[in-house]
N, C-alpha and C positions, 0 to 999 in steps of 0.2 A: 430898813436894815435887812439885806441879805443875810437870810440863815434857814432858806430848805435845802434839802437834799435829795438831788435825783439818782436814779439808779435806772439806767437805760436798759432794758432787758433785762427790768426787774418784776416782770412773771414769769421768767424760765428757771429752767432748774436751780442754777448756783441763783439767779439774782431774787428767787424768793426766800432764801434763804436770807441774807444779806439785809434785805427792806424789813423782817422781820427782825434781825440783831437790833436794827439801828433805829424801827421804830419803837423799837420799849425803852429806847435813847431816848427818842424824839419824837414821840406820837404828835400825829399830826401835821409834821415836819416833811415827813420822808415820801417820796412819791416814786409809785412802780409806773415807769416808761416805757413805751413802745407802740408799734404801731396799731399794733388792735384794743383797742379802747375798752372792748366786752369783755376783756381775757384783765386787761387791768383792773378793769372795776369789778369783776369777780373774784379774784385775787383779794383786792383791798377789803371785801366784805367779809372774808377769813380773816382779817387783824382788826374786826371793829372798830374799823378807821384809824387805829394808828398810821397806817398806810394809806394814803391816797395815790388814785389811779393820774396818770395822765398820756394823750395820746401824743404821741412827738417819733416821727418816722427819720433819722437822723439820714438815710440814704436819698431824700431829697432836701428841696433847701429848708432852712429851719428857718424862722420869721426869728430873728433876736431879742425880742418882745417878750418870747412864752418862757427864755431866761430869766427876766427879771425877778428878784429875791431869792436867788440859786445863789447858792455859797458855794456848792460843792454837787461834783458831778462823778458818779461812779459809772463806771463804764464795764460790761458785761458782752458784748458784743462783738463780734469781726468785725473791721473797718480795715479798708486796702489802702485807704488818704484820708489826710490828716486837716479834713476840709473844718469837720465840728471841733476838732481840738482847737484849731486859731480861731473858730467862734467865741469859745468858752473862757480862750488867754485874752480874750480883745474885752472879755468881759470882765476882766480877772475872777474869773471862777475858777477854783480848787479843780483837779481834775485825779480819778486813781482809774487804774483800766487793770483790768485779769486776764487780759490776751496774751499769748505766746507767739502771734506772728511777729519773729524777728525783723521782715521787712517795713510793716506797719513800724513798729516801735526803733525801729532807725531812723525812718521820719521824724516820728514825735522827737527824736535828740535833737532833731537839729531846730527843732524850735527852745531851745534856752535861752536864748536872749529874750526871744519874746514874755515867755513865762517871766523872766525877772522883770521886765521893763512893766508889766501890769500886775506883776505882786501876788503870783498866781504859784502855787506850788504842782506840779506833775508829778505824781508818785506811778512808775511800771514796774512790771516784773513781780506782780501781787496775787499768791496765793498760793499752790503746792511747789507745781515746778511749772512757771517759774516762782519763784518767793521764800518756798522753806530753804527748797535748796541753795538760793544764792545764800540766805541766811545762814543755814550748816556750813555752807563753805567759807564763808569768811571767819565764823568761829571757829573751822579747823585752819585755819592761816593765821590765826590771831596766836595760835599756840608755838606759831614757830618762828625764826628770825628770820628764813628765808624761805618761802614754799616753789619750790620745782613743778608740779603737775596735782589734779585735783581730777580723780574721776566720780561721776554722779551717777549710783545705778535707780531705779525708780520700780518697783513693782506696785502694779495696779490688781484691785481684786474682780475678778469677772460675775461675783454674787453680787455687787454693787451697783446702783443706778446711776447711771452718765447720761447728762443732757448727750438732745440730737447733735448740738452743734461741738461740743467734746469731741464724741463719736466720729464726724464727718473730718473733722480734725483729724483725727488719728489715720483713717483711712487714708484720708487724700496725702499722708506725709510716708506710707509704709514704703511706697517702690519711688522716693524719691534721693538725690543727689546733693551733698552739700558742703563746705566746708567748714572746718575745726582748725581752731590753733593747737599746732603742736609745735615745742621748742621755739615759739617766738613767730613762726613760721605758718602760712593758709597750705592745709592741705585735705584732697578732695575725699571724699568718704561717700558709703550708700547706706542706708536705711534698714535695719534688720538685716546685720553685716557684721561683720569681727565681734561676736560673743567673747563674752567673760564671767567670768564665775565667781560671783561675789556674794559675802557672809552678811543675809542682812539679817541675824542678829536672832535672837531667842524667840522660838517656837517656829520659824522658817526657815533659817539653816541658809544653803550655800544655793544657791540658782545662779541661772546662765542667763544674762542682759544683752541685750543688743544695742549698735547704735541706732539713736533716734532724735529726728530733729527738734528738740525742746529749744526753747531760744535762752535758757541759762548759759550753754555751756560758750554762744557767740558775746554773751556779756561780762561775762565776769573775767575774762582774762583782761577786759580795760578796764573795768571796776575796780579789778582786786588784783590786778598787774599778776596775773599767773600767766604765766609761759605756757604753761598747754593743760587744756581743758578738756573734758569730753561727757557726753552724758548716755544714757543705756535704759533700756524699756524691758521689762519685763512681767509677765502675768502669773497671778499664785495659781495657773494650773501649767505646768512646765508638760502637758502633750500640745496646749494651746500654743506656745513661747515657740514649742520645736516645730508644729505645722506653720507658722508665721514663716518660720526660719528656713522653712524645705519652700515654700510657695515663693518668697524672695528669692533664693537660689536658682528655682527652676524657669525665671523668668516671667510667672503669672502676674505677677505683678501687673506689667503692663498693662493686661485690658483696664487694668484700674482707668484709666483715662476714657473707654465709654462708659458713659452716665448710666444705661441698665447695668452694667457688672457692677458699677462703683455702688449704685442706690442696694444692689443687693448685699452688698457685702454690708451697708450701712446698715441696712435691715439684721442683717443677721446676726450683727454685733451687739444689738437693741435688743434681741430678743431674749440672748443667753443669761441663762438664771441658773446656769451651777456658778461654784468658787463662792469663794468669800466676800464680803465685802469690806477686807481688810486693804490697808496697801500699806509701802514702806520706800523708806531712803537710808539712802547707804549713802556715806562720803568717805572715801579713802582720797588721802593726801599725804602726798611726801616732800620732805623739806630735811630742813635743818635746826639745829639751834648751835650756837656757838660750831666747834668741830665734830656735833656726832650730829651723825643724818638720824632724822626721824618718822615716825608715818604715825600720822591722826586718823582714827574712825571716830566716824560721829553717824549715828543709828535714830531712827527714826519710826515710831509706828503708831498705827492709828485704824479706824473704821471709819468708812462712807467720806471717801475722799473732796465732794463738794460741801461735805459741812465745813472740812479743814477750809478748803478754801474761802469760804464764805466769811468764816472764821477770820482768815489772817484780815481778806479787804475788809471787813466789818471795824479792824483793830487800826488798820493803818487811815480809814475813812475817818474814824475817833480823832488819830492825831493830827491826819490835815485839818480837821477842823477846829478842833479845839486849841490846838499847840502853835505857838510862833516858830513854823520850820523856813528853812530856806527855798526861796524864791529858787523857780529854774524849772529843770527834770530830771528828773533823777530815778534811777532803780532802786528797788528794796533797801537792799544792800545798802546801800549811800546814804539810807537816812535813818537805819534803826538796825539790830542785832537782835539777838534771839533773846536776852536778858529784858530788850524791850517791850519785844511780841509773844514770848513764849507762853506766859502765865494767864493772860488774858483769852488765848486761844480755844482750848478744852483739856478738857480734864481729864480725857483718856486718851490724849497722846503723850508718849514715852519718849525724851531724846537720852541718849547715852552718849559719851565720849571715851574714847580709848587712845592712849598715846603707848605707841610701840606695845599694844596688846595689854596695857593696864587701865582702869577704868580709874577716871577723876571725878 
């Protein structure tokens, strides 16, 4: 009977996090994956074997074998192709991932049939952004009869620890190019570009966001049929937000594309140890209800941002496995609401909602 669970790049930051939720589930169950075998089984000796180590390098071919009695596969890792996910459907293993490469996870949609055909559930879009935020947004659409536009602002705290691969994430998306829906319509936008200034909410007040390529905001306009979408980056120390914002401007960006400039900047992002380790979401949305237009905030706050995460896959990893969900692939959003994941999460994040400035 299949029933472990892997967690691929589950001794880095978010995925030790995550093997430790789900081993005090499932001790004994739950196995940290990846390629160095001594960083797993070091790891595993910190959960006195609730966790077991295994070595499994998913970037070459994987033997289908070292599958067998895997129910369920969480994924923590970049992947550019979606070679291991039709592995893991042809097995029908469970599958959740916490990546935000929107190209990767256009892939994985077009494998639904296959997902249904072997009775395999695909949970994306799993963890802050993407994951809370699809979640806040569809709770701020739920309150209206008709939602027009839905902006995502995000601040991250610079006193917080962010895995390497986070990190390089962020770097390698600052001086880039991409599109957004707006009114129904693809149009092009740049990275740490058109600022706004939004209220996110008691003890931080009003900051300036920028666009940034999170892959919420290319999902939810098909998910949750909005007409225009957009999401926004921002950090709780606003000299850092505004030097971001002057370096974009001035064209710097670009050496980003040699590897000593880019490594350095990775470096130096790693290193910084002021700010907080708070972070926060903001969702302003405007609609309707019958004939009065209306605008939803929905607010968000928290500490040490890879726990949330670790947190939501820990929650949605629970119901692909336990729960009879629907076959396919599906984003956050499509299989659960904040009424389903909110409570289970932690205990010291805060959502609020506000319609036309009154709190519900």
């Amino acid at each position: 009977m299949n029933e472990h669970i892997v967690v691929i790049g589950g001794y880095g930051h978010v995925g030790q996090r995550i093997c430790r939720e789900l081993g005090d589930l499932y001790p004994g169950k739950v196995f940290a994956a990846g390629r160095n075998l001594e960083r797993a089984d070091k790891f595993s000796r910190t959960t006195g074997g609730k966790v077991q180590p295994l070595q499994l390098n998913i970037s070459e071919h994987v033997d289908p074998n070292v599958l067998n009695n895997v129910k369920l596969i969480v994924m923590c890792l970049d992947q550019t192709e979606p070679h291991f996910v039709r592995l893991c459907l042809d097995k029908g293993i469970h599958y959740v991932d916490i990546s935000a490469n929107i190209s990767f996870l256009s892939q994985v949609e077009q494998l639904h049939s296959e997902a249904m055909n072997n009775h395999a559930t695909v949970a994306l879009s799993v963890g802050l952004a993407p994951g809370m935020t699809n979640l806040m947004a569809l709770h701020a659409k739920r309150q209206m009869e008709q939602t027009e536009s839905v902006d995502i602002s995000i601040m991250l705290g610079l006193g917080d620890q962010h895995g390497k691969a986070s990190i390089e994430w962020t770097i390698d998306n600052l001086g880039t190019q991409y599109d957004v829906v707006k009114d129904g319509n693809r149009m092009a936008v740049s990275s740490f570009r058109d600022g706004k200034t939004t209220d996110f909410g008691t003890g931080l007040g009003r900051k300036k966001a920028y666009r940034f390529n999170f892959s919420d905001q290319h999902v939810l306009p098909q998910t949750l049929d909005v007409p225009s979408v957009s999401t926004r980056l921002c950090f709780d120390s606003n000299l850092t937000t505004k030097l971001l914002a002057w370096l974009r401007a001035s064209g710097m960006f670009r050496l980003l594309k040699y590897m000593p400039i880019r490594n350095t900047f990775v470096q130096a992002f790693g290193k910084m140890s002021f700010g907080t380790a708070k972070f926060a979401v903001k969702i302003d949305a405007w609609g309707n209800r019958g004939q009065a237009s209306m605008k939803v905030e929905c607010f968000l706050q928290g500490e040490n941002e890879a726990d949330i995460t670790a947190k939501v896959a820990s929650a949605v990893a629970y119901k692909v496995y336990t729960s009879s969900l629907p076959h396919g692939v599906y984003h956050i959003d499509q299989l659960f609401d904040l009424e389903t994941l909110i409570y289970p999460i932690h205990p010291s994040v805060s959502i609020e909602t506000r319609i036309n400035g009154s709190k519900i």
